[in-house]
N, CA, C and O of each residue as an XYZ file, in Angstrom:
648
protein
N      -1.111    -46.466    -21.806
C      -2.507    -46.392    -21.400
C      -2.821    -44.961    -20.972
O      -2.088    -44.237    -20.299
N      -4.219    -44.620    -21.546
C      -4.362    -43.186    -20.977
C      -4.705    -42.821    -20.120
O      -4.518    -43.851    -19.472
N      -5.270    -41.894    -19.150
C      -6.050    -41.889    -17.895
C      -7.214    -41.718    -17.945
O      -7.793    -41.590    -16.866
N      -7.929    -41.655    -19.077
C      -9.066    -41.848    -19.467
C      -9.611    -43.375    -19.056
O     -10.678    -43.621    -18.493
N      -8.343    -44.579    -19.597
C      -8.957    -45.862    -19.677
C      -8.397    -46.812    -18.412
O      -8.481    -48.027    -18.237
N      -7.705    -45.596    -17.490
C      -7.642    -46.417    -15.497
C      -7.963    -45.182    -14.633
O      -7.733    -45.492    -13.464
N      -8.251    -44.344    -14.692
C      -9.071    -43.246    -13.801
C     -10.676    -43.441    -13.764
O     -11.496    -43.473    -14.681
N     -10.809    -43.551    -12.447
C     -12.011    -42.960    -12.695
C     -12.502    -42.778    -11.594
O     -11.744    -43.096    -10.678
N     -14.282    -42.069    -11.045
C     -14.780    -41.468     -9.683
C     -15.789    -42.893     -9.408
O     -16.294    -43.557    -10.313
N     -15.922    -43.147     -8.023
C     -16.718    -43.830     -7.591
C     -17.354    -43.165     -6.346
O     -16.519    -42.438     -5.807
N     -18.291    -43.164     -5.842
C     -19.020    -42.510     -4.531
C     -18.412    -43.365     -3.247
O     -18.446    -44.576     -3.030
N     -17.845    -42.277     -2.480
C     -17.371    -42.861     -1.166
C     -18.594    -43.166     -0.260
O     -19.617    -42.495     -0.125
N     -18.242    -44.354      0.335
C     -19.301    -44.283      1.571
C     -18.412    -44.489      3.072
O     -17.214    -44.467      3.355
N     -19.595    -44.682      3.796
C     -18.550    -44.618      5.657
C     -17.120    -45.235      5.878
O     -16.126    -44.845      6.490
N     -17.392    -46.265      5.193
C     -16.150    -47.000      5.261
C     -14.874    -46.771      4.350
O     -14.058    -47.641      4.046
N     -14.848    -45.170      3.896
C     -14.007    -44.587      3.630
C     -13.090    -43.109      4.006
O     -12.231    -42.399      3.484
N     -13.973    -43.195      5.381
C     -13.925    -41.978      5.996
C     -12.281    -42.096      6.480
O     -11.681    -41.071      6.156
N     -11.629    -42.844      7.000
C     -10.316    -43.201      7.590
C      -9.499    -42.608      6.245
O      -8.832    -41.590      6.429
N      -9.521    -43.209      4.886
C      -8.503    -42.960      3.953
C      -9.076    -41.212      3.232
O      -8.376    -40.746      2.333
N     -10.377    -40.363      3.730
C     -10.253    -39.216      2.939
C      -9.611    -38.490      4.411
O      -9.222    -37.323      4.449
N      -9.595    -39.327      5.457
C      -8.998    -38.787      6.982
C      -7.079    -38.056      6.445
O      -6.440    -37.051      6.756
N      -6.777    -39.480      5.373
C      -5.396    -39.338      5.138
C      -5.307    -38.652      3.913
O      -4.179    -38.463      3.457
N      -6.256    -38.260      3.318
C      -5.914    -37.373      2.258
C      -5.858    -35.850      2.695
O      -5.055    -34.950      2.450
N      -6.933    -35.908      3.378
C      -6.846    -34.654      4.256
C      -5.451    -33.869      4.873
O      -4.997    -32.762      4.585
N      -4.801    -35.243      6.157
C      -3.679    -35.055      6.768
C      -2.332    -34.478      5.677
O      -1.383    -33.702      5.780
N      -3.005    -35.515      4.455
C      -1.399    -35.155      3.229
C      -1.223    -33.957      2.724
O      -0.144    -33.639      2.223
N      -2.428    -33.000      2.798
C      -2.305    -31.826      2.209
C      -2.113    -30.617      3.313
O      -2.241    -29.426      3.030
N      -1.744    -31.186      4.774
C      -1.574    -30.158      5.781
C      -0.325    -30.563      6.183
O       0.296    -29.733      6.847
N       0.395    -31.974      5.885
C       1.472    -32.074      6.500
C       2.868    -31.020      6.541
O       3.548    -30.744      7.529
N       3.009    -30.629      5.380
C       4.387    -29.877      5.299
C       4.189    -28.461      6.650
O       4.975    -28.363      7.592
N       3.043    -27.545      6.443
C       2.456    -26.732      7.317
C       2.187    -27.120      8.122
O       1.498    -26.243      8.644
N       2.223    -28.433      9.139
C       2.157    -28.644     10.330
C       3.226    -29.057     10.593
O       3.533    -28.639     11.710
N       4.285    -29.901     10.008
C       5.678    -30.322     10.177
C       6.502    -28.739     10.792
O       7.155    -28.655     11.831
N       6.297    -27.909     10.063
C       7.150    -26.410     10.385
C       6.520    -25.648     11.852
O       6.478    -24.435     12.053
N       6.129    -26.562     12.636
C       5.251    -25.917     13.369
C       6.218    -26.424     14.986
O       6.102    -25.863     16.076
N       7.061    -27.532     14.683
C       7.912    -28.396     15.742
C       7.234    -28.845     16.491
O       7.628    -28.810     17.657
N       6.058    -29.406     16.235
C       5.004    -30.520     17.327
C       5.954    -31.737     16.923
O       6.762    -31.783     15.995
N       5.704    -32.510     17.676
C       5.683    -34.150     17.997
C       4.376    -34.688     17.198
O       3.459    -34.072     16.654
N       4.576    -35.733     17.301
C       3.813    -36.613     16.015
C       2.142    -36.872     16.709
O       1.200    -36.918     15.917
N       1.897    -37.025     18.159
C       0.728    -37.355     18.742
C       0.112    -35.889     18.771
O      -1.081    -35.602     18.675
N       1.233    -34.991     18.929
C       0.350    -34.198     19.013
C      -0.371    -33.031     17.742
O      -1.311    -32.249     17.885
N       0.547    -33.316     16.433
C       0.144    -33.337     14.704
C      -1.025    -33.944     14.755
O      -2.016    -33.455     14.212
N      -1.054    -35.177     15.469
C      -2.374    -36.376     14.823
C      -3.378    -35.791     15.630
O      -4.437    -36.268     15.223
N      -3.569    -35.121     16.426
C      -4.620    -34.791     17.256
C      -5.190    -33.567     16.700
O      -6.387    -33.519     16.418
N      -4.328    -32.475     16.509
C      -4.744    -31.392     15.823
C      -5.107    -31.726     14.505
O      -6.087    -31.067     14.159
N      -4.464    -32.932     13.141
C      -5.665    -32.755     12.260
C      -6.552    -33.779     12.309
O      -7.277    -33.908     11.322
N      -6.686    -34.589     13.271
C      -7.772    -35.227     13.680
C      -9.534    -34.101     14.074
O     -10.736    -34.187     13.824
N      -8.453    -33.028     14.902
C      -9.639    -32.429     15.058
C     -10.052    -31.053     14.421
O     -11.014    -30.341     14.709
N      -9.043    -30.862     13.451
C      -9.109    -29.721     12.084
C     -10.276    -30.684     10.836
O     -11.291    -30.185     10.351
N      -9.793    -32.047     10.563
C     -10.609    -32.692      9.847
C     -12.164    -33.255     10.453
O     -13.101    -33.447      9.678
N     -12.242    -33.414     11.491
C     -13.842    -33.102     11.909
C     -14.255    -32.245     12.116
O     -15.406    -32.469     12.490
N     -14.002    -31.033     12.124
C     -14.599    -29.564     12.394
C     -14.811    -29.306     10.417
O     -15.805    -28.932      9.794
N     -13.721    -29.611     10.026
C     -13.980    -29.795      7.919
C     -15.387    -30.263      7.757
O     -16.246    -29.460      7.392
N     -15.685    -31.533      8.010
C     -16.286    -32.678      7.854
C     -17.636    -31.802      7.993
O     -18.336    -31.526      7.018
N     -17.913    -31.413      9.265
C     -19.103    -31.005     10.245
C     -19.268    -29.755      9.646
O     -20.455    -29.521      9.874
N     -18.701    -28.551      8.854
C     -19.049    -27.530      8.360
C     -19.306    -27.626      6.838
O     -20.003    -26.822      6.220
N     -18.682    -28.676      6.303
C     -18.948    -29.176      5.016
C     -20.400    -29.595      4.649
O     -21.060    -29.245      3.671
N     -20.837    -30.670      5.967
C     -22.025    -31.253      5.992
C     -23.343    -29.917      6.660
O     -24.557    -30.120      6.626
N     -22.740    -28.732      7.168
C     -23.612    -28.032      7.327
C     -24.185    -26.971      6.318
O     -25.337    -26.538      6.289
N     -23.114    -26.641      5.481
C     -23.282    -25.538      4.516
C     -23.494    -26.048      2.977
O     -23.834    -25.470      1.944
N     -23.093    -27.562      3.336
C     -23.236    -28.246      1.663
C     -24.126    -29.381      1.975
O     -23.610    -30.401      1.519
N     -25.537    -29.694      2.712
C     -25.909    -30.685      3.188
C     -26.267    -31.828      1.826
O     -26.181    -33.037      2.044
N     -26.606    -31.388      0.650
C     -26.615    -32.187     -0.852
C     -25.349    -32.896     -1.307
O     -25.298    -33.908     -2.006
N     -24.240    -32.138     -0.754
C     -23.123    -32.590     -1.332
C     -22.868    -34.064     -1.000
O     -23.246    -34.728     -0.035
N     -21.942    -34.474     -2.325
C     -21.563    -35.890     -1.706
C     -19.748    -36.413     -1.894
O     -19.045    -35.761     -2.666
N     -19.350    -37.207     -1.380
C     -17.740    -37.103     -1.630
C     -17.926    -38.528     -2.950
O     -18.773    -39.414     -3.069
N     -17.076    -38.281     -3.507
C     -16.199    -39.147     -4.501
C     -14.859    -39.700     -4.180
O     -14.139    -38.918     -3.559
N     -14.336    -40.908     -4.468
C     -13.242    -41.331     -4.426
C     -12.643    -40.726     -6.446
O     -13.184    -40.634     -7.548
N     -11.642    -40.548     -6.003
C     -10.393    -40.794     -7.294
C      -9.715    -42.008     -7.432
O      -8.598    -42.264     -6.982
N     -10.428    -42.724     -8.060
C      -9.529    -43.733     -8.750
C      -8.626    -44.070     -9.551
O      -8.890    -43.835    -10.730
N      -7.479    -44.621     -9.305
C      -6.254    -44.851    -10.515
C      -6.178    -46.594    -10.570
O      -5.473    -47.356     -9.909
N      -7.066    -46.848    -11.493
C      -7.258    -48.496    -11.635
C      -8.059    -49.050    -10.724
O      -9.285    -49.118    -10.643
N      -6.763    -49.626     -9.719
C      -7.925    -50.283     -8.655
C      -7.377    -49.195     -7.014
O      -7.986    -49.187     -5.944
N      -6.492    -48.650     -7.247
C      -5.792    -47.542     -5.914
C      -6.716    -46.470     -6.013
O      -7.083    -45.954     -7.069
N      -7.130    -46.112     -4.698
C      -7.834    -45.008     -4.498
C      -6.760    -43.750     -4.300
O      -6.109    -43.573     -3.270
N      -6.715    -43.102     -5.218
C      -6.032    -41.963     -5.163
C      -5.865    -40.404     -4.456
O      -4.888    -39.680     -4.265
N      -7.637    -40.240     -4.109
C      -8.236    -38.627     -4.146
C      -9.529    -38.879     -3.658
O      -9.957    -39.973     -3.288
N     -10.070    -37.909     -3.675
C     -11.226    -37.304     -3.121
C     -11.988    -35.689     -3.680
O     -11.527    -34.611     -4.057
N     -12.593    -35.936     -3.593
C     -13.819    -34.636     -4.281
C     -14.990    -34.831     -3.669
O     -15.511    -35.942     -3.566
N     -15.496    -33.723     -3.208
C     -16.780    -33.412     -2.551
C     -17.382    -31.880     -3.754
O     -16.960    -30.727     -3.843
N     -18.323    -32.498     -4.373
C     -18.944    -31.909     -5.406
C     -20.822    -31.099     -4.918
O     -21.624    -31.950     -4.535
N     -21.017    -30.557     -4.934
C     -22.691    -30.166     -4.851
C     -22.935    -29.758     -6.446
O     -22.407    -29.108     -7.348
N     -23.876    -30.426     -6.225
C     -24.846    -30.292     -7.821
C     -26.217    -30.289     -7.398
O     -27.024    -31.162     -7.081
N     -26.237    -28.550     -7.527
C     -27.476    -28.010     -7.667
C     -28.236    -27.609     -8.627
O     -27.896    -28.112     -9.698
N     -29.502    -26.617     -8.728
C     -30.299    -27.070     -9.827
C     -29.396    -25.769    -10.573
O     -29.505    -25.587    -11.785
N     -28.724    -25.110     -9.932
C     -28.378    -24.119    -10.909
C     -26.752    -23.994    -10.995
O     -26.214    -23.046    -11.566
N     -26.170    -24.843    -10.493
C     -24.307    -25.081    -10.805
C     -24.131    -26.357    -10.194
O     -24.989    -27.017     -9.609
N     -22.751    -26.683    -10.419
C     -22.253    -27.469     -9.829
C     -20.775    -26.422     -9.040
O     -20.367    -25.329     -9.434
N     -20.181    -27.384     -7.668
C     -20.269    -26.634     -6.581
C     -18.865    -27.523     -6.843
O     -19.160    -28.659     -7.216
N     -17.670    -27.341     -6.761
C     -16.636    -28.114     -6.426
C     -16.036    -27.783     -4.604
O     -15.047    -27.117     -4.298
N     -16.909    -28.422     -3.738
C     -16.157    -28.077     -2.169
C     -14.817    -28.062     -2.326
O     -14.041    -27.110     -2.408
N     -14.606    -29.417     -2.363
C     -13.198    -30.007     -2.034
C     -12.607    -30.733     -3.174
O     -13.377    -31.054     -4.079
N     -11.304    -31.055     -3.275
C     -10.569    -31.788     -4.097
C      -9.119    -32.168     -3.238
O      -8.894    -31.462     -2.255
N      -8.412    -32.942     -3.475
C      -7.428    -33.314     -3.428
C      -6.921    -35.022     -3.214
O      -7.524    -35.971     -2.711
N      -5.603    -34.923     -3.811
C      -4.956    -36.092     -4.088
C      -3.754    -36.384     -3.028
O      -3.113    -35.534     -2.410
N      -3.615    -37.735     -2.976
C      -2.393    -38.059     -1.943
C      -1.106    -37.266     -2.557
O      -1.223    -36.655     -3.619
N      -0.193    -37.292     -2.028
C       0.968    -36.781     -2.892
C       2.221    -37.338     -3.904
O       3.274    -36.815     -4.268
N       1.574    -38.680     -4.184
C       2.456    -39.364     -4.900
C       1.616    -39.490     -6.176
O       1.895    -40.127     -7.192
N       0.536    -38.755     -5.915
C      -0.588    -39.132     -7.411
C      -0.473    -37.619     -7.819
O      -0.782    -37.512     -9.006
N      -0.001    -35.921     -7.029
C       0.247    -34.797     -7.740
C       0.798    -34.466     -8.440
O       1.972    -34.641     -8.113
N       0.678    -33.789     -9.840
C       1.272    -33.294    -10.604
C       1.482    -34.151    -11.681
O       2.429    -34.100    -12.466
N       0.165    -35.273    -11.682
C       0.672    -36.397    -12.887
C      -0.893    -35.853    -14.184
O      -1.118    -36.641    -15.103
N      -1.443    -35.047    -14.119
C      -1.856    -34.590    -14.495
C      -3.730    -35.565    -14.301
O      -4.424    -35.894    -15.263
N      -4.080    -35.792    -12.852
C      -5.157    -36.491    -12.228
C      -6.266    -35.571    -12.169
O      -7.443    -35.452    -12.510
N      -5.113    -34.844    -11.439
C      -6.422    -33.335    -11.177
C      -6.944    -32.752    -12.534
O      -8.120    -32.533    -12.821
N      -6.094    -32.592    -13.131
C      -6.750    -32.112    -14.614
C      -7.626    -33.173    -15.138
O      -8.722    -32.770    -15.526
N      -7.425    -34.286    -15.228
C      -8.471    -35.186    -15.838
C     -10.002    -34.867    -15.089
O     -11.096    -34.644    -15.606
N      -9.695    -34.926    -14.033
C     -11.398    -34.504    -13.055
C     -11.372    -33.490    -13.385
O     -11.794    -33.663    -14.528
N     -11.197    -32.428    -13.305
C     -11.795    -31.583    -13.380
C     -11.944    -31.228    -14.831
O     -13.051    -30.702    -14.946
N     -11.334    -31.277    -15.989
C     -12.003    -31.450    -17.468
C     -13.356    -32.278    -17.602
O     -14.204    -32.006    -18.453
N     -13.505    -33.558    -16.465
C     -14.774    -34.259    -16.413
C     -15.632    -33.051    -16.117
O     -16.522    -32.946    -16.961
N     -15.652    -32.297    -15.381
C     -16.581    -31.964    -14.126
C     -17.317    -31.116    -15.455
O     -18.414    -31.249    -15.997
N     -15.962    -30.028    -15.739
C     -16.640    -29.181    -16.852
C     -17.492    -30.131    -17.932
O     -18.598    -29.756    -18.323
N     -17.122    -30.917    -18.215
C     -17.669    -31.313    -18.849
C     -19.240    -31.731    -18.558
O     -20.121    -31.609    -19.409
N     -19.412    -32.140    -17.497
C     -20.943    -32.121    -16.783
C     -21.165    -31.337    -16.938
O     -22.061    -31.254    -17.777
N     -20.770    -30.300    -16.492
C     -21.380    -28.700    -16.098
C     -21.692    -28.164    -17.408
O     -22.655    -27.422    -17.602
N     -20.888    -28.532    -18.299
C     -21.298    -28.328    -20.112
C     -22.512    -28.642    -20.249
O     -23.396    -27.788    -20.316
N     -22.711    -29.804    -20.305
C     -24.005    -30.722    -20.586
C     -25.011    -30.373    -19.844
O     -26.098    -30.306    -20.419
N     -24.970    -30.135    -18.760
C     -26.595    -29.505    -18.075
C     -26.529    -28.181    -18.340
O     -27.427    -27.390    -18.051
N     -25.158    -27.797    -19.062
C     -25.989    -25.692    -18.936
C     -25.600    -25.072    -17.592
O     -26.197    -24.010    -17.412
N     -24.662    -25.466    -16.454
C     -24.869    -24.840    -15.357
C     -22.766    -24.309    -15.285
O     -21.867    -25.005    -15.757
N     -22.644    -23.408    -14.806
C     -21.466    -23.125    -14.013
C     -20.759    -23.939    -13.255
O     -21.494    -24.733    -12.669
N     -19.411    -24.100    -12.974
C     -18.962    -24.924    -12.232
C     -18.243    -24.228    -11.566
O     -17.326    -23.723    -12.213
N     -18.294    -23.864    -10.008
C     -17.717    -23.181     -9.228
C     -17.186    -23.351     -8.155
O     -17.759    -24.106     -7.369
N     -15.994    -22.750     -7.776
C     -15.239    -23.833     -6.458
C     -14.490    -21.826     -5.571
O     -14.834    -20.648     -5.660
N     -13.694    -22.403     -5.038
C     -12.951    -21.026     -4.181
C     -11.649    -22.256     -3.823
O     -11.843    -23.424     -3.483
N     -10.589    -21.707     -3.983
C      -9.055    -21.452     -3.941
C      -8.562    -20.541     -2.890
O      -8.935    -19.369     -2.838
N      -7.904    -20.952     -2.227
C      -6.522    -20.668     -0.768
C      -6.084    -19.329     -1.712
O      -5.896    -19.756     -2.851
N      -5.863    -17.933     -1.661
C      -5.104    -17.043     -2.258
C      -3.882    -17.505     -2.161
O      -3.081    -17.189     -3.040
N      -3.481    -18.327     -1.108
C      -1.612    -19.146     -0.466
C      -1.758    -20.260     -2.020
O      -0.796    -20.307     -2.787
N      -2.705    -20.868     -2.236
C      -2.316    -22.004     -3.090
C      -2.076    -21.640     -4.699
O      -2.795    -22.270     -5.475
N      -1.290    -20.840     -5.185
C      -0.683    -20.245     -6.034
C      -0.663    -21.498     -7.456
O      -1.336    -21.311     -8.469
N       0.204    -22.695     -7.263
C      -0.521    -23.920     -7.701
C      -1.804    -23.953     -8.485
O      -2.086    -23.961     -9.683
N      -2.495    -23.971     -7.317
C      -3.940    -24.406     -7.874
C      -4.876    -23.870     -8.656
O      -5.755    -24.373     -9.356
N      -4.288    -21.857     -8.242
C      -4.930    -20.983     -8.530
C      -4.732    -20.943    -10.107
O      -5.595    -20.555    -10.894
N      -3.159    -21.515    -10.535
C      -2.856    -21.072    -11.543
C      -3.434    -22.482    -12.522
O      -3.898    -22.310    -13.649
N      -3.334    -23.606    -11.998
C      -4.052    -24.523    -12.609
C      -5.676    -24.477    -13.251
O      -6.019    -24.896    -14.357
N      -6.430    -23.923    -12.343
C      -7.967    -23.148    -12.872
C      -7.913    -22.327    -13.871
O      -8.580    -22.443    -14.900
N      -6.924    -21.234    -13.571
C      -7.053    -20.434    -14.569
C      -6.937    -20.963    -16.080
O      -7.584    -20.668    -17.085
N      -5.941    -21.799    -15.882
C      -5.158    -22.726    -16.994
C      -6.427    -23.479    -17.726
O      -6.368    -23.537    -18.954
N      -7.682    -24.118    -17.009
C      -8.521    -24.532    -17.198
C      -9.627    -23.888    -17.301
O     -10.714    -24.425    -17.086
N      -9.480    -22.591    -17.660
C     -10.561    -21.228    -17.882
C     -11.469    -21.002    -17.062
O     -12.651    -20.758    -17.308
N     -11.032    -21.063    -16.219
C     -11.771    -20.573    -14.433
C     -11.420    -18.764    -14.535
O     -10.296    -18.309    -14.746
N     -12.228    -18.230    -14.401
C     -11.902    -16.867    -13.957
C     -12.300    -16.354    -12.582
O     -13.237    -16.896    -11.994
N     -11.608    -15.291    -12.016
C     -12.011    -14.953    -11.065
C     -13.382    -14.379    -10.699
O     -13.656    -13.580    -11.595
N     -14.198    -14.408     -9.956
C     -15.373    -13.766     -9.583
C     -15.568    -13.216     -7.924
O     -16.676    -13.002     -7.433
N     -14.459    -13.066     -7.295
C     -15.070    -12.115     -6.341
C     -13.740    -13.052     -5.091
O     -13.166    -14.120     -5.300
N     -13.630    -12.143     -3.878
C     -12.584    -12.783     -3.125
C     -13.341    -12.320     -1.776
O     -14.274    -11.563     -1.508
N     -12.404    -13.218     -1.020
C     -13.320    -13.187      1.042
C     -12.390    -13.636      1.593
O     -11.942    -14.696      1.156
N     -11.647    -12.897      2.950
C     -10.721    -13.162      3.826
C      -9.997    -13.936      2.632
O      -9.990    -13.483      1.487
N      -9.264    -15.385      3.064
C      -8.359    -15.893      2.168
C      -8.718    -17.082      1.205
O      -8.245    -18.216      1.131
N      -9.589    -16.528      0.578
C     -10.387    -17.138     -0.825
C      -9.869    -16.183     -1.925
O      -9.356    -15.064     -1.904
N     -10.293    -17.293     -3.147
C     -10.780    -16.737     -4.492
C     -11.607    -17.221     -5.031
O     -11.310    -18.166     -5.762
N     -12.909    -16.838     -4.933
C     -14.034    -17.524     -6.103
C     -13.526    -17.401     -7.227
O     -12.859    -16.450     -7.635
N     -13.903    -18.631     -7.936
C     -13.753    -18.753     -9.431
C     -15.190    -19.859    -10.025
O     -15.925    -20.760     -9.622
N     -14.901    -18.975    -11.299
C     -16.377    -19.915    -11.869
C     -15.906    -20.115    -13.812
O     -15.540    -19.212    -14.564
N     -16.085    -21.509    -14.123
C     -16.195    -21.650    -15.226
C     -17.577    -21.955    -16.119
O     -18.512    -22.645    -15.709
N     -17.523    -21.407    -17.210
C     -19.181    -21.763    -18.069
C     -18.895    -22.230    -19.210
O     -17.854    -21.789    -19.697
N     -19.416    -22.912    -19.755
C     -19.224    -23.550    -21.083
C     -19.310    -21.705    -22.230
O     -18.692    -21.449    -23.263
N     -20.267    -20.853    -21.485
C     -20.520    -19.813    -22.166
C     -19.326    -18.494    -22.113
O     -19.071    -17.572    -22.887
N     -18.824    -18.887    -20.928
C     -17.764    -18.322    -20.249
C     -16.091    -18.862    -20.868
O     -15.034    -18.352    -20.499
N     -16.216    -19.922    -21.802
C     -14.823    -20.473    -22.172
C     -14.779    -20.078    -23.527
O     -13.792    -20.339    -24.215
């Protein structure tokens, strides 16, 4: 079966805030593990790293909306997308860690371009300069660079641009 025909995005609502809580936590754990906290006090700091996310997300992207990643009927991921009149905006992405590297992320985001094809607009996100990974995955997916800030990399893909 392909991941075309058990993937797919559905719109998160409130009552999914707890499980993008743990998608969140999965992509900070290793970098907070090396840090020698205790476990209450891990959960507190990205308890309150992921509402300060949440609250600057909702201030600077107030259109945006989150998506679940689906694999059948398991919620896999998360994406917070803005689609404006003149790009689409990739905030956020990420997957639990037993769904990385199965090639998920590439399926969304070949979707996304693919929107972004169809209306004519850019699809643009910014990358961790640390996430070496990811950086190299965009590129892979004809993202080029467009400009860098403290520890970013803008990147933007165009249907005109590929």
């Amino acid at each position: 079966m392909s991941l075309k025909e058990w993937l797919h995005v559905v719109a998160a609502t409130s009552e999914d805030q707890s499980f993008q809580y743990q998608v969140y936590a999965s992509t900070r754990v290793d970098e907070i593990d090396s840090w020698g906290w205790g476990e209450a006090q891990q959960e507190a700091f990205l308890r309150m790293q992921f509402a300060m996310q949440q609250q600057a997300y909702q201030f600077q992207f107030p259109k945006a909306h989150y998506q679940l990643i689906v694999a059948d009927t398991k919620r896999v991921g998360h994406l917070l997308i803005d689609r404006t009149e003149h790009e689409l905006h990739l905030v956020d992405i990420a997957l639990l860690p037993e769904y990385r590297n199965k090639g998920i992320g590439t399926f969304v985001m070949k979707k996304l371009q693919d929107e972004a094809a169809q209306q004519g607009k850019p699809l643009k996100l910014q990358v961790m300069k640390l996430d070496v990974a990811s950086h190299l995955l965009y590129e892979r997916l004809g993202f080029a660079c467009t400009g860098e800030y403290g520890m970013h990399i803008e990147m933007e893909w165009s249907k005109r641009g590929s």
